[in-house]
C-alpha positions in Angstrom: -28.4 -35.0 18.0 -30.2 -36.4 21.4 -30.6 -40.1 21.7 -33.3 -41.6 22.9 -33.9 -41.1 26.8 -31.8 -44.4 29.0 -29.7 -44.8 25.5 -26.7 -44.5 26.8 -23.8 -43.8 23.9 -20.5 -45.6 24.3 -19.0 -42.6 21.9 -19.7 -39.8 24.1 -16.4 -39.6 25.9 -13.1 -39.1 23.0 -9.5 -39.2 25.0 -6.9 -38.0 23.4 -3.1 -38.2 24.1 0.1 -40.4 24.2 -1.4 -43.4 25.0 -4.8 -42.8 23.5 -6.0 -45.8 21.1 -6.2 -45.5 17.4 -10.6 -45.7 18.1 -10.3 -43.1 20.5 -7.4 -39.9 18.9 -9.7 -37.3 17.5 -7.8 -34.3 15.7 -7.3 -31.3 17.9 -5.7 -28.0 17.0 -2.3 -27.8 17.9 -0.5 -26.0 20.9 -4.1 -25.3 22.4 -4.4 -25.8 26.1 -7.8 -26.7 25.9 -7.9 -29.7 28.3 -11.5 -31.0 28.7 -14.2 -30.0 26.5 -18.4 -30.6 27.8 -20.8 -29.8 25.1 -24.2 -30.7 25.9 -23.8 -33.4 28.5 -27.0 -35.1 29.3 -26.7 -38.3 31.7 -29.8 -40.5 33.1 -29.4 -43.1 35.9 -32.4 -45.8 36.0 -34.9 -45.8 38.3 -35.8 -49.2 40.1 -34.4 -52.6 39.1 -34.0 -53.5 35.7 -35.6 -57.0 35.4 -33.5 -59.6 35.4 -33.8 -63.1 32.7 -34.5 -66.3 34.4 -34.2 -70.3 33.0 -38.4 -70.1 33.3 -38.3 -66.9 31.4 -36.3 -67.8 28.4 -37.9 -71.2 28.2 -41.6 -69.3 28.2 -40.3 -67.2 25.4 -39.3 -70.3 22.8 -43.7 -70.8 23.0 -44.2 -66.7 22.6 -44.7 -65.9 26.3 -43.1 -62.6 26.5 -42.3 -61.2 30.0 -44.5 -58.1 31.1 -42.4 -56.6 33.7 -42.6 -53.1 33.6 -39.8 -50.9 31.6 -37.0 -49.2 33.5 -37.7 -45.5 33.7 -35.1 -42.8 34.2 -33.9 -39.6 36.3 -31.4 -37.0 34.7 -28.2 -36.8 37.1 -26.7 -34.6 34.7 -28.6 -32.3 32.9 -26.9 -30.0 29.5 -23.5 -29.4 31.1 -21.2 -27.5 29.3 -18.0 -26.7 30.5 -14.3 -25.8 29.3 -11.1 -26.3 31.7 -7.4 -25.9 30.2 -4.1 -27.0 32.0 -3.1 -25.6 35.2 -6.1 -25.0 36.5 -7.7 -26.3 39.9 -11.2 -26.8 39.6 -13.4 -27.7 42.6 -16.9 -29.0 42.0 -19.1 -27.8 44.9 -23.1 -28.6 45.9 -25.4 -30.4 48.1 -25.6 -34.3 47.7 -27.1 -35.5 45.3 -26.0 -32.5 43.1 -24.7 -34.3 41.0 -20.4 -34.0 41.5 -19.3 -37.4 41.4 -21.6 -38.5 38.4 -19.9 -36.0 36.4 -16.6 -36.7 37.8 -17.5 -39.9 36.3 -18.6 -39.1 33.0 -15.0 -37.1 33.0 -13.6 -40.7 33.7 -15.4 -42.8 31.1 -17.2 -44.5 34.0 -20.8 -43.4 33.0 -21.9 -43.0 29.5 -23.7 -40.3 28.5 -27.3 -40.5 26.8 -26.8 -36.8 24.8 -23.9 -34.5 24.4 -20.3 -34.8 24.1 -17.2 -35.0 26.2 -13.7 -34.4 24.8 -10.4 -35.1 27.3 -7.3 -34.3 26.0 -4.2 -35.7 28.2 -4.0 -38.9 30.5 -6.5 -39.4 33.0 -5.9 -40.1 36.5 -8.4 -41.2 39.2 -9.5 -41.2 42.9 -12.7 -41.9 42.3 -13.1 -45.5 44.2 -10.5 -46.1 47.4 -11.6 -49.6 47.0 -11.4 -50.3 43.6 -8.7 -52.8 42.0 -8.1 -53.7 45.5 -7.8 -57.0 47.2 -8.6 -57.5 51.1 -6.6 -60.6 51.4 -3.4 -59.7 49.2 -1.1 -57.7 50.4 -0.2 -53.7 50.2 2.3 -54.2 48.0 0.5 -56.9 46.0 -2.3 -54.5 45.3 0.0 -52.0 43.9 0.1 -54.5 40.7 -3.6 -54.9 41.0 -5.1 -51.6 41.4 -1.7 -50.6 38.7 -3.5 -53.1 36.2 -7.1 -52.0 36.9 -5.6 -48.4 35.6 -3.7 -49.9 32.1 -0.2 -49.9 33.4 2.0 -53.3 32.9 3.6 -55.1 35.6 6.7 -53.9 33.9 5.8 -50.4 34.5 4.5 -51.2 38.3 7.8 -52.9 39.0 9.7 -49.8 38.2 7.6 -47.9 40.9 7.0 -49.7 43.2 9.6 -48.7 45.8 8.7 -45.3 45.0 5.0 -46.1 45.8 5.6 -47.5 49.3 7.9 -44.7 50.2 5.0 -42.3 49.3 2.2 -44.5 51.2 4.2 -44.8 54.1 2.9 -47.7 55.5 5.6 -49.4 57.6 5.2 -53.3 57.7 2.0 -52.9 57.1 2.7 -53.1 53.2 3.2 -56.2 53.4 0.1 -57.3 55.8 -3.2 -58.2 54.3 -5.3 -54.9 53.4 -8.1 -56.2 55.4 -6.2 -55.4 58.3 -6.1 -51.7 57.2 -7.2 -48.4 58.4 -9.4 -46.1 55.6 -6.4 -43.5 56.0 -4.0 -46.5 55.3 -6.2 -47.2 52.4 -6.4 -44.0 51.1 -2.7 -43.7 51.2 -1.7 -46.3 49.4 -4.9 -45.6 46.8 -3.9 -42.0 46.4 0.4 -42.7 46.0 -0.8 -45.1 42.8 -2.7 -43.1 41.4 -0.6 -40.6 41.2 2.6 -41.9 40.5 2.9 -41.7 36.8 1.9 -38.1 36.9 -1.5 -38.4 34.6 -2.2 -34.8 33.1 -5.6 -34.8 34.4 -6.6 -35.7 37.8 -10.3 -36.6 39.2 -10.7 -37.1 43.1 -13.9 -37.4 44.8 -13.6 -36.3 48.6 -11.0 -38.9 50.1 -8.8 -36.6 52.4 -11.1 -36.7 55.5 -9.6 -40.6 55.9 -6.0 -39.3 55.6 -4.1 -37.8 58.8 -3.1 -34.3 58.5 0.5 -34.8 57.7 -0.1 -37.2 54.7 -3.3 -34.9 54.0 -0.3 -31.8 53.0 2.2 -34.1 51.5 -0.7 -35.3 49.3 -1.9 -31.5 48.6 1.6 -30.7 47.8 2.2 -33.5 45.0 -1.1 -32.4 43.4 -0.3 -28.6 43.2 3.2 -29.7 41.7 0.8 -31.8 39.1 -1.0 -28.6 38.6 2.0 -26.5 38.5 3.4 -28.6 35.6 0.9 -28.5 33.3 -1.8 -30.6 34.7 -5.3 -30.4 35.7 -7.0 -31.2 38.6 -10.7 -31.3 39.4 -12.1 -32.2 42.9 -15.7 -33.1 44.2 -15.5 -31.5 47.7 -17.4 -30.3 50.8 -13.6 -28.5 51.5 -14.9 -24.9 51.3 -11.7 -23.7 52.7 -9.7 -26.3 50.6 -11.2 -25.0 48.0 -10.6 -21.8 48.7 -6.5 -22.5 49.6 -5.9 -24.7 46.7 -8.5 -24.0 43.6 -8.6 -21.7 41.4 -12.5 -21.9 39.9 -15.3 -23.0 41.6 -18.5 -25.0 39.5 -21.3 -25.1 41.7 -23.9 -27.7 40.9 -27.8 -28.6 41.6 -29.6 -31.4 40.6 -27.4 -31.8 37.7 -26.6 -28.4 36.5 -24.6 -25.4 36.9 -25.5 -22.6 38.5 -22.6 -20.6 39.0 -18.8 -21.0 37.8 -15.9 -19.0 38.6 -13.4 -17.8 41.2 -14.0 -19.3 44.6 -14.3 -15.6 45.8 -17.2 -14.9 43.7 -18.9 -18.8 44.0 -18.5 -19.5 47.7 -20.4 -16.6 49.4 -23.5 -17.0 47.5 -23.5 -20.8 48.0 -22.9 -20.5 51.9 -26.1 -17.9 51.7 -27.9 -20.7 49.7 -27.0 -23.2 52.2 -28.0 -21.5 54.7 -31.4 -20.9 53.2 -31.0 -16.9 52.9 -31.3 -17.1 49.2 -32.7 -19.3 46.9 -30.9 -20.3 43.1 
């Protein structure tokens, strides 16, 4: 059933795996490779500033003043999405900006509720949505491993355990142990990217970070996502990439102000979305 428009629903995204709550393990037939399941996905964002409460404002109420500021209104960014993507695939979501890729990326992610439709997830998700996120300019490299580690559910028992393996892979030099202010964004991304996916999550989301990485940490980090792939995991990319896409990926899901218009092989997708972009066709 649709809720009501700028509702958004706190149920609409149902993980399930290992390390899945209680609240969140729905039952799911067994041996299916069915991986992420989009039924009807409907997302708004709101448009303008909601209005924020004030001291004056609350006091005014108590005597039956109510506040007249104008209600929110709101803009679909995702518009009845329905999509199905098992393991091993490499999905590349492809469009203008605006289109609407990293929103559902998102909604994949838990980040944004949705305000109709569901989303089903079945494995352990993994992000590179945010470079920034969980990090702390004036801690250290190797500091933030335990604080972008936490931001993503893992102990610091667990982080301890990897956290050799994660400066290896970062390659950062001394600099792992210099304040991350004094990082580059490929030195970001680096050390973003090698904790994200160090515990190998089944499903990994990344939203267009290589073009900060150099071009030898750009194939190491191509090559420890296809062996994530290769053993049974997803992974779904927001990209620009066409020729990524077209070396790595194996379906393409082209999207326009929040809808799909075409999804399949990137040799079927990517020609008539190079004619669209280049204004010799329309949609």
């Amino acid at each position: 059933m649709t809720k009501p428009l700028g509702k958004p629903r706190q149920d609409s995204l149902r993980v399930v795996g290992d390390e899945a709550s209680e609240s969140t393990v729905v039952a799911v037939p067994k041996n299916t490779n069915l991986a992420i399941d989009v039924r009807d996905a409907t997302l708004h964002y709101p448009l303008g500033a909601y209005a924020r409460g004030s001291l004056k404002s609350v006091i005014l109420s108590i005597f039956g003043h109510r506040d007249k500021s104008p209600k929110p209104t709101f803009v679909p960014a995702l518009r009845t999405i329905n999509l199905r993507v098992s393991f091993g695939e490499r999905v590349a979501l492809i469009g203008h900006n605006g289109s609407g890729k990293s929103t559902l990326l998102r909604a994949l992610a838990g980040i944004y509720p949705l305000a109709a439709g569901d989303m089903t997830v079945v494995g352990r998700i993994g992000t590179l949505l945010d470079i920034g996120l969980g990090f702390e300019g004036e801690s250290t490299g190797r500091e933030n491993i335990y604080y972008r580690g936490m931001t993503m559910g893992y102990s610091r028992k667990q982080l301890r355990a990897v956290e050799e393996e994660i400066v290896k892979f970062a390659d950062l030099g001394d600099f792992i142990d210099l304040p991350m202010r004094t990082y580059s964004a490929g030195m970001v991304v680096r050390l973003g990217f090698a904790i994200s996916t160090q515990f190998h999550p089944d499903i990994l989301l990344v939203d267009e970070v290589f073009g900060a990485g150099d071009a030898a940490f750009s194939r190491l980090a191509l090559e420890r996502m296809m062996a994530m792939v290769n053993n049974s995991g997803i992974f779904v990319v927001a990209t620009h990439d066409l020729a990524m896409v077209q070396n790595v990926c194996s379906r393409v899901i082209w999207l326009d102000r929040g809808a799909i218009v075409r999804d399949g092989p990137p040799s079927s997708v990517i020609p008539d979305y190079i004619r669209y972009m280049a204004g010799d066709t329309a949609i």
